[in-house]
Structures are given as C-alpha cells and as structure tokens.
N, C-alpha and C positions, 0 to 999 in steps of 0.2 A: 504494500500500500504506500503511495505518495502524498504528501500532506503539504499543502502549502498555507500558513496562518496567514491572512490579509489584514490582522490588526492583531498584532501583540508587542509589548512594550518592555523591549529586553535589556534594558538600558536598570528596569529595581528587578532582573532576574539574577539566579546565581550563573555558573558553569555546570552546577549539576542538571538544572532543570536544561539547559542544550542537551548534556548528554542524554537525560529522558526522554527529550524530543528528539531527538535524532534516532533514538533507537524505538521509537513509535513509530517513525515513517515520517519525520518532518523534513520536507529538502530545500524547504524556501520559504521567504517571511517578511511584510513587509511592515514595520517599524514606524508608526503615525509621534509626529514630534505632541505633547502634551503636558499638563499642571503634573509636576514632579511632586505635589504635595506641600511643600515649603513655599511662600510667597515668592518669587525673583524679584530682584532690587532693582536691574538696570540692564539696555540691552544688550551689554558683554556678557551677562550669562547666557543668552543664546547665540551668542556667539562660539563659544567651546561647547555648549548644548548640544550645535547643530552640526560639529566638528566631529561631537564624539559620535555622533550618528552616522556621519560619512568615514570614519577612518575607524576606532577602537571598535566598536560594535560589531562591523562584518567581520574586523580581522576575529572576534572571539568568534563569532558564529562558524567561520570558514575551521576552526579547531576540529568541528564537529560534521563535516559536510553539509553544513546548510547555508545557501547563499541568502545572505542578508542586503533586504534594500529598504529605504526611506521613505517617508511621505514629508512632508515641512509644511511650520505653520506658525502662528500667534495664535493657540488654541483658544476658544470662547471664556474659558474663566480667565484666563488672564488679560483679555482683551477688555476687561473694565480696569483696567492699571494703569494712569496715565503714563506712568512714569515707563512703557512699554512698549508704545506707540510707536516708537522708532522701529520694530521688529517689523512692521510692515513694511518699513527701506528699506531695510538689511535682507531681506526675502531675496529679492529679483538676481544676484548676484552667486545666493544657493541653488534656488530651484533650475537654474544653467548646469548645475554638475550632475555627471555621472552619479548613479547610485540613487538618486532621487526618481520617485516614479510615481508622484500625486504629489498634491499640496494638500496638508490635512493633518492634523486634525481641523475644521473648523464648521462654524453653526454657532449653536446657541449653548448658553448653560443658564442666565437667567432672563434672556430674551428682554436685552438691555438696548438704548438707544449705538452704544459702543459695541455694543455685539452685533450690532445693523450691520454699521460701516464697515468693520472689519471682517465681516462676513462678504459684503462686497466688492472691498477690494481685491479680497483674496481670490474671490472666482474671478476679477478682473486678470490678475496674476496668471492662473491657471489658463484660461484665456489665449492671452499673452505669448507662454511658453508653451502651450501646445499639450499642457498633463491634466490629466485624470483627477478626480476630487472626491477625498474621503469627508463626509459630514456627519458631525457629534448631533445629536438631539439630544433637547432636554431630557432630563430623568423626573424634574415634575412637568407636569402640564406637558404629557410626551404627544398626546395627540394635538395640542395647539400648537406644541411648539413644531412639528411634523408639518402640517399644513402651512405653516410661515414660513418651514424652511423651504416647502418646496413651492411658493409663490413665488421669493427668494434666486431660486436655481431659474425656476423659467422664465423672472425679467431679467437675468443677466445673458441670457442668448444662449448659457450653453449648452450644447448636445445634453439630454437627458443619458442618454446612454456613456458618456464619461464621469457619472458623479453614482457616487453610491451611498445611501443615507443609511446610516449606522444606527446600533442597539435598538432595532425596530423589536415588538410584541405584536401578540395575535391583533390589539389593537390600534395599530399604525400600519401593518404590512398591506392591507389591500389601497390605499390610496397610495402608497409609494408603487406596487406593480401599476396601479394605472397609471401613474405618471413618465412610466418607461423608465426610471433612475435604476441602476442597480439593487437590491436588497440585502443590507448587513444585517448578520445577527450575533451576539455576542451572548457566549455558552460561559454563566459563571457557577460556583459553587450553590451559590445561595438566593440570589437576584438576578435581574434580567430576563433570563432562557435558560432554560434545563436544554439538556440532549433530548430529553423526550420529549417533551415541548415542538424544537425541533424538528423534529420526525414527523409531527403530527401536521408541520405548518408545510414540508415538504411533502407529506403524501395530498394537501389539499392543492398547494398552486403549485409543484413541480418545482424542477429543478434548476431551470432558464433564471438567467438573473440572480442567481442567490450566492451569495456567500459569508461563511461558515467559521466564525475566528472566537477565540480565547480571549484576547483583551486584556492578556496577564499584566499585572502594573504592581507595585506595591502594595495592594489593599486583596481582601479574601478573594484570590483567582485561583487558578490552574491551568498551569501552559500545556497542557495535554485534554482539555475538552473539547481539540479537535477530533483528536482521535477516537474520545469517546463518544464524539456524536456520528462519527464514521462508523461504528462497531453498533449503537444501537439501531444505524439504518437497516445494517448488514441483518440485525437481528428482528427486522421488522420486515424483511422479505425484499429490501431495494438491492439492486444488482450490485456487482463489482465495477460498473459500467459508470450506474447511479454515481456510486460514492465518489469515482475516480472525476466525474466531472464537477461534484460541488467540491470536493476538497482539494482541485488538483486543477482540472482547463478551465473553471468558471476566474478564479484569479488571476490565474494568466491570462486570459480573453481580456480582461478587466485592464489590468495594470501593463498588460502587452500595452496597451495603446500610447504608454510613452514613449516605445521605442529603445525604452531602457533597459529590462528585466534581462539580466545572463544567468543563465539556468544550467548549461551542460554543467560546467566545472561541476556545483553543485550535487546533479544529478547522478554523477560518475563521484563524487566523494561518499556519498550517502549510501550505496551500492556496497562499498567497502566496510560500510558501521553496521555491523550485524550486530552488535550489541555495545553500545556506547559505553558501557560501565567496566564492560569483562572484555568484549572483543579487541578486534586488532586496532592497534595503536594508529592515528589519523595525525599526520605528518604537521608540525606546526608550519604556520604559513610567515613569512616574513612582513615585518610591519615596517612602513614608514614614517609612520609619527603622523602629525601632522601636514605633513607635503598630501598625504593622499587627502586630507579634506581641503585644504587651502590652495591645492592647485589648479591652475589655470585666472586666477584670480589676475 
C-alpha cells in the first residue's frame, strides 16, 4: 500500500512517528505552513519557519523514504496579528521555490475582517504563481464559515478545481462537492473525523475529489490515521483500486498541478523500508543547511 498525507505537520512530529509512517506505506506528504501554538513576535520567525520547511524537514523525511513537500502561508489565526502583516510580502519570493506545491494553510479561524484580506490576497498569490490552494475552515461556525469560504474562492477567479477546503464533516461536505473544490478531511483521535466516519462519507459520494490526511500537529493527533482509514475501507469491502486512489493518485492529481511534486526518488526509497524500526538501514541523505531553502533568492 502507498500513502501519500496531503496535510500533516511534521515540523511538532518526532523521527519515530516517520519511521511509523514509513513502515505503514507513507511515501509522500505535503507539509501546510500553520499556528505553531506559541504566539510569533515578528516576520523573521517565518522566515527560518519557512526555511525549515524547505530544507531540515524533507532532509529528515528523505531519512525514511518519504518525499516531503510544502504548502506556504500567513495561516488564519495569525492573520489577526498586526504585527505579521508583513508575511504577506515575504510570501511571493517562497512560493517561487522548489519544494512548495500550494499556498496554505489559509481561510478562516474566526472569520475576522483581517482574515478577509489575507484570505485574499493569498489566493491573489496563488493566482499569480500558478499553485494549488489548501483552505482551513473554521472549527466553530464550520458550516458558515464553509459557505464564506467558498463565496471567497469563486470571487477570486480561481479554478475550483485547484483549491481544496479542509476538515470538512458530514455537514459541510455536500456544498463543497457542489462547488467543484476538492474535498479534505482530516482523521483525528478524538475530533473532527473518525476512519469510520470516513468510510461512510466515501461509500455515499465516492471517491473523485476526496482527500484523506492526518493533520498530525502538536495537539491529540496520529500520523498514521491515514493508514487507518485505508485498512477500515479495505475492511468495508472498497477495492485495492478504491484505496490506492484516495490515498495515493487523488493527491497527486491535486498537488501535480504545481508542476512541483518528485515522487520517484521517494517511491524507490520506501520500497526499500520494509520495516522502518527493525529493517534495512535507509542511507542518510546529505544536507545543505540553508543554501537548499535560500536559494535562488
């Protein structure tokens, strides 16, 4: 089985949880910039933020055969920070590099006049550079904030089909399929979406559109709820076919559309990790420091 997470935040994970994911079937993952939990003071922490996401992060992922990529952003909660504003300049100069393939996190969290704008400009962004768009919805008011977001998407012009709106439930998922956007769902412990959930919401509107991520972050997650929501499909009569395309071509179709996503290397590491804990040892990869996020600058 091949697993690719389309939103997981490996940046509060350990190294053990790669090597779990790796010996799951995870070969690829793409990395949404987001509230680290702590307030940021000013825009030079997203500055090394957004460094370590293009250089330390893939190089620990590549430890374990799984190719790690980006998404970038001025997420929604901290988009009410004045003192932050500037991460909206500093943007156009990241989302040019390799290794990025969306702009995202962004949307709402309390559906602020400052989460307008920044919501704006950013698909202006997106736009712009030609990538794909991960969107947060609120956690309250998930159905209002859902319909604003996707008012949102379709005055900015862009293709429905490059943006995908995140932590949808049984009660936001059908006005997101009508609207053509992709469909995220995010499999936690306790909140959000169970695997069975899930299961239930893919045996009613199918496979098309959907995908399938963990959303592991520092708070009660599991970077392996991809896999368990792959194994309860399996267990609920869906193909090998089924699973390999929400967990596997439905992200790449998606995030192909930057142009960015390199996958062999990955593919062909992960091949190798028959057991990330006890199997064959996975070759370290040489790092550059910072030259691999600061270049081309």
């Amino acid at each position: 089985m091949r697993i690719f997470d389309p939103h997981i935040h490996m940046t509060s994970r350990t190294t053990d949880d790669y090597a779990a994911m790796a010996a799951a079937g995870v070969r690829a993952l793409v990395e949404p910039s987001f509230w680290l939990g702590q307030p940021r003071t000013g825009v030079g922490t997203f500055t090394d933020y957004f460094d370590g996401l293009l250089g330390w992060e893939p190089h620990r992922a590549s430890q374990f055969g799984i190719r790690h990529h980006c998404a970038l952003a001025l997420n929604p909660k901290e988009a009410n920070d004045p003192r932050l504003t500037g991460v909206l300049d500093l943007l156009p100069r990241y989302l040019a590099k390799d290794g990025v393939v969306a702009v995202g996190e962004i949307g709402y969290d309390s559906m602020t006049p400052a989460e307008d704008e920044a919501f704006a400009r950013q698909l202006e962004l997106a736009l712009h550079h030609g990538l794909p768009v991960l969107v947060h919805t609120p956690h309250r008011d998930k159905a209002v904030g859902t319909r604003r977001t996707l008012d949102v998407v379709r005055e900015s012009g862009i293709d429905p089909a490059r943006v995908v709106v995140d932590h949808l439930t049984e009660g936001t998922v059908d006005m997101v399929a009508e609207s053509g956007c992709w469909m995220g769902f995010s499999v936690y412990p306790q909140t959000k979406m169970s695997e069975e959930r899930m299961v239930r919401i893919l045996s009613r509107h199918g496979t098309e559109r959907m995908l399938v991520n963990s959303a592991a972050d520092w708070g009660h997650s599991d970077p392996l709820k991809t896999r368990a929501t792959a194994d309860a499909m399996l267990a609920a009569g869906f193909g090998d076919d089924d699973v390999d395309r929400v967990m596997w071509r439905n992200p790449v179709s998606f995030y192909g559309q930057s142009g960015r996503l390199v996958l062999d290397a990955a593919d062909d590491a992960a091949d190798e990790v028959t057991d990330a804990r006890t199997g064959p040892e996975v070759p370290t990869v040489a790092y550059a420091g910072n030259s691999l996020a600061r270049g081309g600058e």
